[in-house]
N, C-alpha and C positions, 0 to 999 in steps of 0.2 A: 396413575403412577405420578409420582411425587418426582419432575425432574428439573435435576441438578444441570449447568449452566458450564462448558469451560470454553470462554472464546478467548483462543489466540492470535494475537498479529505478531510475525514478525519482521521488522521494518525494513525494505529495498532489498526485497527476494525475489529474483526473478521465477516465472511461473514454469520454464520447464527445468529449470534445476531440483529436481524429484527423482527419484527409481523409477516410479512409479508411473511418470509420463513421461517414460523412456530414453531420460538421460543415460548416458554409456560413460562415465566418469562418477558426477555427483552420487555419493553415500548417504542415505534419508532414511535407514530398515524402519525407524520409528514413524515416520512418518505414513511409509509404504504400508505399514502394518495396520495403520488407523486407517490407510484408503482399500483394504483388502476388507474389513470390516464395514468400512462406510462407501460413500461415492466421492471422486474425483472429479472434480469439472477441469478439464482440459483445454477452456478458451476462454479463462474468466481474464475481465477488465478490469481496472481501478479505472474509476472517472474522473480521476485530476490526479496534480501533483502541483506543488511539493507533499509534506507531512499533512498539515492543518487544512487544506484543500479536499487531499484526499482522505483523512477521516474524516470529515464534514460530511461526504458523501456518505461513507462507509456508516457511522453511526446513524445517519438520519432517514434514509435511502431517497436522498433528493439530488439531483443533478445541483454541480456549482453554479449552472445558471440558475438556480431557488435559491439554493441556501446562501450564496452568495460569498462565502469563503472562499478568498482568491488567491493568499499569501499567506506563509506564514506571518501570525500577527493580526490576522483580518481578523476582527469581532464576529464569534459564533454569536444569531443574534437568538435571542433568549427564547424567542415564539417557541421555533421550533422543535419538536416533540425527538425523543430518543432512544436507543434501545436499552440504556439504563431508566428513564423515568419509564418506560414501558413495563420494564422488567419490577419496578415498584409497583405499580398499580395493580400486579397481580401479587403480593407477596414476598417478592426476592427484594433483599439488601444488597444491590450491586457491589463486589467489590473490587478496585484497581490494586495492580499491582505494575509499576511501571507511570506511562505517560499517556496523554490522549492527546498535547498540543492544539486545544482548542481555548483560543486566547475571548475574554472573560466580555460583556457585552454592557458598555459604557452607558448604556443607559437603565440597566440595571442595578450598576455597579456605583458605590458613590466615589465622587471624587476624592483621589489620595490611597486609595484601597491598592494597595500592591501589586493584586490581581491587573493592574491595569498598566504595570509596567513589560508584562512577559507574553509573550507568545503560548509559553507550555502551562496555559490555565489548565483545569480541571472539567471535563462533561458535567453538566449539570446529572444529578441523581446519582452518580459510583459518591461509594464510601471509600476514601483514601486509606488503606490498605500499608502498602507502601510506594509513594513516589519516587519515581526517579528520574530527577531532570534532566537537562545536560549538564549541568555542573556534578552529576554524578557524586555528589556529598554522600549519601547515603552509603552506598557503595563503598567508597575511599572510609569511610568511617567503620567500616567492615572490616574493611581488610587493614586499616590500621592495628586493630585489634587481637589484628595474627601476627602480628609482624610487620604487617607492611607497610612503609607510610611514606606518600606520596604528597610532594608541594600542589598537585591540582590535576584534574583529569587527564592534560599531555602529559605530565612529567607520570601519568601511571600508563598509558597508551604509546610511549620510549621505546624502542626495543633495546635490546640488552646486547645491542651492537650494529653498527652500521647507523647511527640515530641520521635522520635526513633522507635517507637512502631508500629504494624499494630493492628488500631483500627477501630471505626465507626468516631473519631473525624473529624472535616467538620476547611479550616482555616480558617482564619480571614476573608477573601473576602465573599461578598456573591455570589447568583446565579447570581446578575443582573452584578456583576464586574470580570468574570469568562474573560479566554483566549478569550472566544469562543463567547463571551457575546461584547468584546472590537473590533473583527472583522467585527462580525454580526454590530453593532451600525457604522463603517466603511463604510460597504457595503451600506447599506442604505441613506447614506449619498450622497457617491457615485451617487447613484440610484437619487436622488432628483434633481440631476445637470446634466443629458442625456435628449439630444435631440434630441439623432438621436442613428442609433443603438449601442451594445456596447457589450463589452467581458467582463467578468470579474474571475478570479481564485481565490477561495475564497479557503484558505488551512490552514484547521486547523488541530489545534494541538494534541489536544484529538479526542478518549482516548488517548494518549499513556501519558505513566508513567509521573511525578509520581502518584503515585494511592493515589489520595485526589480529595473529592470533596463538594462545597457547601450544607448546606441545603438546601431545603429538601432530594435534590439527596442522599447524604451520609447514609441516614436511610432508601432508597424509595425497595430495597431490603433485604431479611434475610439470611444471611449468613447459616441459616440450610437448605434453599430449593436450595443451588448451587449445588445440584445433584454433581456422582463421577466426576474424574479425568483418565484421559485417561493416564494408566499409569504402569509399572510395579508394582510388587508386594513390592519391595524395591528399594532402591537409587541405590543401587549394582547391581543388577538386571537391572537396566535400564540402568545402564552405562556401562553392560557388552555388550548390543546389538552393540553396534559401538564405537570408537575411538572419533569419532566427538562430539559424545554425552558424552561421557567420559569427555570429554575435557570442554563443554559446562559446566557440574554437576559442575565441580572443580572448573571455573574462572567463574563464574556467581552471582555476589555480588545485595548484596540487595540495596546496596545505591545508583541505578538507578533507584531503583522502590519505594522505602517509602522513605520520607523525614529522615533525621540525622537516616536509621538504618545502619545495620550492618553486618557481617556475609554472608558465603553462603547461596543463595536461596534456594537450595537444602533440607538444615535444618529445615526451613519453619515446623510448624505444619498443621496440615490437618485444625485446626480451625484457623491458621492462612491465608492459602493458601482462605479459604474459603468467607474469610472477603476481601482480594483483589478480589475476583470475585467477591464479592458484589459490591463494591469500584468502579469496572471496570464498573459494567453493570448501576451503577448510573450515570456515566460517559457520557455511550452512551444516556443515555434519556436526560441528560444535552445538549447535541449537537443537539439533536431532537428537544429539545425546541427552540433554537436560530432559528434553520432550519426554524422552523413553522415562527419565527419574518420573518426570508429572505423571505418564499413565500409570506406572509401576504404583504409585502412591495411588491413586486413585481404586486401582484394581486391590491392589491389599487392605483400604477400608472398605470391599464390600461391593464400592459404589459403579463400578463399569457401567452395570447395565440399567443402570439411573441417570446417563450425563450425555444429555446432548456437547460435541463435541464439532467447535468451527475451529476450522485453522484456514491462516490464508496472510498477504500482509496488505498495505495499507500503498506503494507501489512500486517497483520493481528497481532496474538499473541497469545502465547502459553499457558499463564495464569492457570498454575500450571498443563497441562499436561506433562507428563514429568518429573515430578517435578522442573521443570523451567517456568522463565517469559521473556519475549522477542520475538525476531522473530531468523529469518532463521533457515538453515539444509532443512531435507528432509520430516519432519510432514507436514501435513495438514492445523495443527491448524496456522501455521507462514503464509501460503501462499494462503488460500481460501478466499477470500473478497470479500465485497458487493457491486452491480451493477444496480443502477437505471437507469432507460432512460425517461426522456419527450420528444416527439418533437410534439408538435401542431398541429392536423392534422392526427394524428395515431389514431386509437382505445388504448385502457387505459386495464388493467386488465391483459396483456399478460406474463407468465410465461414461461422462457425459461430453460430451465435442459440440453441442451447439454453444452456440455464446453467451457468456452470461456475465452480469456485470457487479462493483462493488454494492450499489443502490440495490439488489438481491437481498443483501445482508438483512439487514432493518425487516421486512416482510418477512423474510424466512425465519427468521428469531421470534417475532411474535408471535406467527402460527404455531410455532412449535412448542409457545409456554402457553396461549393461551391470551395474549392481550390481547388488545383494540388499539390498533395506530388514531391516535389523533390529527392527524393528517395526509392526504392521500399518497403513496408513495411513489417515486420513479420507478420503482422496481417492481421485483412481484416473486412471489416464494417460489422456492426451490423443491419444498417437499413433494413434488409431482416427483421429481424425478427419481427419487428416493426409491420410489416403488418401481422406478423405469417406466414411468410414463410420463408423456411430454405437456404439460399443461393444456388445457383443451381451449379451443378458440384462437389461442394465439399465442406463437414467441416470435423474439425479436434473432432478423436473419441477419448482423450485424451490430458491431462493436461503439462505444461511443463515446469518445474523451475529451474533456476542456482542457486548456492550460493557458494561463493566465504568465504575463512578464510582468507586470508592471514593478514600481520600485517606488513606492508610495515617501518614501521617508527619505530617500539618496536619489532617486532621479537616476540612478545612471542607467536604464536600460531607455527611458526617454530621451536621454542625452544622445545615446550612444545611435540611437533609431530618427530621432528629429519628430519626435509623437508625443503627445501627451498621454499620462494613466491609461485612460478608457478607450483608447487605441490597441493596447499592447494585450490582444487575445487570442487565442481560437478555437475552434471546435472540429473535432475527427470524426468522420464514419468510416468505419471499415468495416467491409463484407467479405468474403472468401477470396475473390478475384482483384476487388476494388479500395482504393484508399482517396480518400476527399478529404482535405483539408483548408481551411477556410480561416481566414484573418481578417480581425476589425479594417485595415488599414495598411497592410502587405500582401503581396500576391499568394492569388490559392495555389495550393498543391495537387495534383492526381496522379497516382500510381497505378500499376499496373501490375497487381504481388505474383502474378503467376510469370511475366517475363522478366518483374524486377522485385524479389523479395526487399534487395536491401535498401528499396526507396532511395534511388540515385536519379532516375530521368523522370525527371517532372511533366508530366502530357499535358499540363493544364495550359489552354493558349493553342496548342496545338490544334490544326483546323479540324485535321480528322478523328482527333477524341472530340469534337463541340459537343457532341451529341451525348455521351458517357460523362462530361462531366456536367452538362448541365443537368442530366438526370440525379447526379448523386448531389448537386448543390441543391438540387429541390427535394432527393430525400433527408439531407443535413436541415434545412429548411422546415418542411413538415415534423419531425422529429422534434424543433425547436419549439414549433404550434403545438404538436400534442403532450409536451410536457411545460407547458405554464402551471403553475401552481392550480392544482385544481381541488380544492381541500375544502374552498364555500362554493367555489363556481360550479358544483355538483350537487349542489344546496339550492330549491329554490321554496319561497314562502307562498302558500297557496293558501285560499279561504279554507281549505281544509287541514292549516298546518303545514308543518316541514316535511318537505318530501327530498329525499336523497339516495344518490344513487352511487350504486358500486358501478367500479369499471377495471374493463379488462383490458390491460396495455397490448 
């Protein structure tokens, strides 16, 4: 079988916002429908955050401690191998549609070259399709052409009342001229001109900020059924549990997330915070919709039952637990995201609950075309479970994320902390019961998720956890040991030639 390629990301989704994994609010039938067909993973991880961190992972399937992507900006370095050049080496012409923000690798790059101004380079191997930055040109040049013509991507992201304000207002665009609306109509396009097999990485934008969105979306939820917030009892309270969060409360401004506002997020009212999760969750059904156009196109050329099919994003959002909106740190809500699979030929309906992570990705893609990873991956395929069975020898009984503050170019999370760069890290394990959290140069973390979900009482320090947290410092630890780059170090040269060895995580 000659199979065709659709992976989707879309950007700061949280992973149980689905039907399907048993949201009782959030609308997804499009989605639901492709995990009735395919399988669900119900505990999957992005391994970093922000964007460029955590595709780094996603694309290459290497933990940020290899690949080394720490920040938006941080040079993807060139070595390493990709699910686009993968996807060359067997035949496919990758193609983007959208962004990958993997900023371009300075010593490949000659000096002066553009690419060495921006964060939202290009993956090596996708054929640029259509781009779309943040400056959103593309887009606005689109919708110019209908009518609509916008000084710059705020003054198109405005609402059309209350501008400053967190309201129900919807802006000027409608549903049909949305981000996610001008990709979809891309793709499709795309699609009308294959005639032979084909790849394509359709990476949108939404949800992520800012939190506006067309009619109907914008009213299609009520801001008094967004249930609580995961969260302490006061601002102070929450910002007493850690430094990092401290840090977070203070420099965490609104005017990333609502158009012209204002102010710390922090401040937010409870009716305010409540109407962004509306905001958010009209957001995702808006993406569901488009979706339904992609499968509907796909299944009208023929092609369903030819197209392996990933959806999933790159990593979640915090949406007012916390009393913050964003991603990273060591919460749940930045790093749990949603994980479809189709491949043609599987049984449909399978629901998997053990853990499983972005570095997944990269493995499970190659197997499934047929390439050779050029180097060995953190992850390891998915396609066991496909058939409902659990890989044999060995899975991983726990979750595992980096995030990275530093502030390489403005200094102020080192200002703000009295650390320099390579200070400002850490790395999470989380198992069913347990949370460990660890920092270059700030105090660790240990929770205890069955008496405290929303990671408020820190046990680490405490005498009568010694015991539980030094176990999980030493499985954060080991974890660290067994994933060093191990791509030659499974290479060794003997009188008899190279011998090399597969291994199972």
């Amino acid at each position: 079988m000659s199979l065709n390629v659709l992976f989707i990301t879309a950007d700061q989704w949280r992973g149980e916002c689905l039907g399907v994994a048993g949201h009782k609010l959030v609308k997804t039938p499009n989605i639901d429908g492709l995990a009735v067909e395919g399988t669900v993973f119900l505990n999957h991880y992005a391994n970093a955050a922000p964007c460029s961190p955590a595709r780094a992972c996603l694309y290459t399937g290497l933990y940020q401690m290899t690949n080394r992507v720490v920040r938006n900006g941080t040079p993807h370095a060139h070595r390493f191998d990709n699910v686009a050049l993968a996807a060359r080496r067997v035949g496919y012409a990758p193609a983007l549609f959208g962004y990958t923000d993997q900023a371009a690798d300075p010593n490949v790059v000659p000096a002066g070259d553009p690419r060495l101004t921006t964060y939202e380079g290009v993956l090596p191997g996708f054929d640029v399709r259509m781009r779309l930055p943040e400056d959103d040109k593309p887009w606005l040049s689109w919708l110019a052409a209908q009518g609509l013509d916008f000084a710059d991507r705020h003054d198109a992201h405005r609402p059309v009342r209350d501008a400053g304000k967190i309201s129900i207002a919807p802006p000027r665009y409608s549903k049909e001229q949305t981000q996610t609306a001008f990709l979809a109509d891309e793709f499709i396009r795309f699609l009308g001109e294959q005639d032979g097999k084909w790849f394509a990485h359709l990476s949108f934008l939404r949800p992520h900020p800012p939190f506006i969105v067309p009619e109907p979306y914008n009213a299609m939820y009520d801001p008094a059924e967004m249930g609580s917030f995961r969260r302490a009892a006061t601002v102070a309270a929450e910002a007493a549990v850690h430094p990092l969060v401290a840090l977070a409360l203070a420099s965490t401004g609104r005017e990333h997330f609502v158009p012209g506002a204002s102010g710390p997020v922090a401040d937010l009212s409870e009716a305010e915070f409540r109407q962004i999760k509306a905001t958010y969750f009209g957001m995702i059904s808006e993406v569901d919709a488009q979706l339904g156009r992609v499968f509907d196109a796909i299944k009208a050329a023929g092609q369903w039952n030819d197209t392996l099919v990933i959806f999933t994003s790159d990593h979640a959002e915090l949406l007012g637990d916390h009393y913050l909106l964003g991603k990273g740190g060591y919460h749940d809500q930045s790093q749990h995201v949603p994980l479809v699979l189709y491949l043609p030929g599987k049984a449909g309906g399978g629901r998997v609950t053990a853990f499983t992570e972005s570095v997944d990705i990269y493995p499970t893609l190659l197997a499934a075309i047929g390439a050779t990873p050029v180097h060995v991956s953190d992850g390891a395929s998915l396609l066991p479970f496909l058939d409902d069975v659990q890989p044999a020898g060995w899975w991983r009984d726990a979750a595992h994320w980096e995030f990275d503050f530093r502030d390489v170019a403005g200094q102020s999370a080192e200002q703000a902390l009295g650390l320099d760069s390579v200070s400002l890290n850490m790395a999470a394990v989380r198992t069913r019961k347990w949370k460990y959290v660890h920092f270059a140069a700030l105090p660790p973390l240990l929770f205890d998720l069955e008496a405290d979900p929303d990671n408020l009482v820190n046990l680490a320090g405490n005498p009568a956890y010694a015991a539980v947290q030094l176990e999980m410092a030493e499985r954060l630890l080991s974890w660290r040991a067994k994933h060093l780059d191990q791509t030659l170090a499974l290479t060794a040269l003997t009188p008899e030639g190279v011998v090399s060895r597969d291994i199972a995580r």
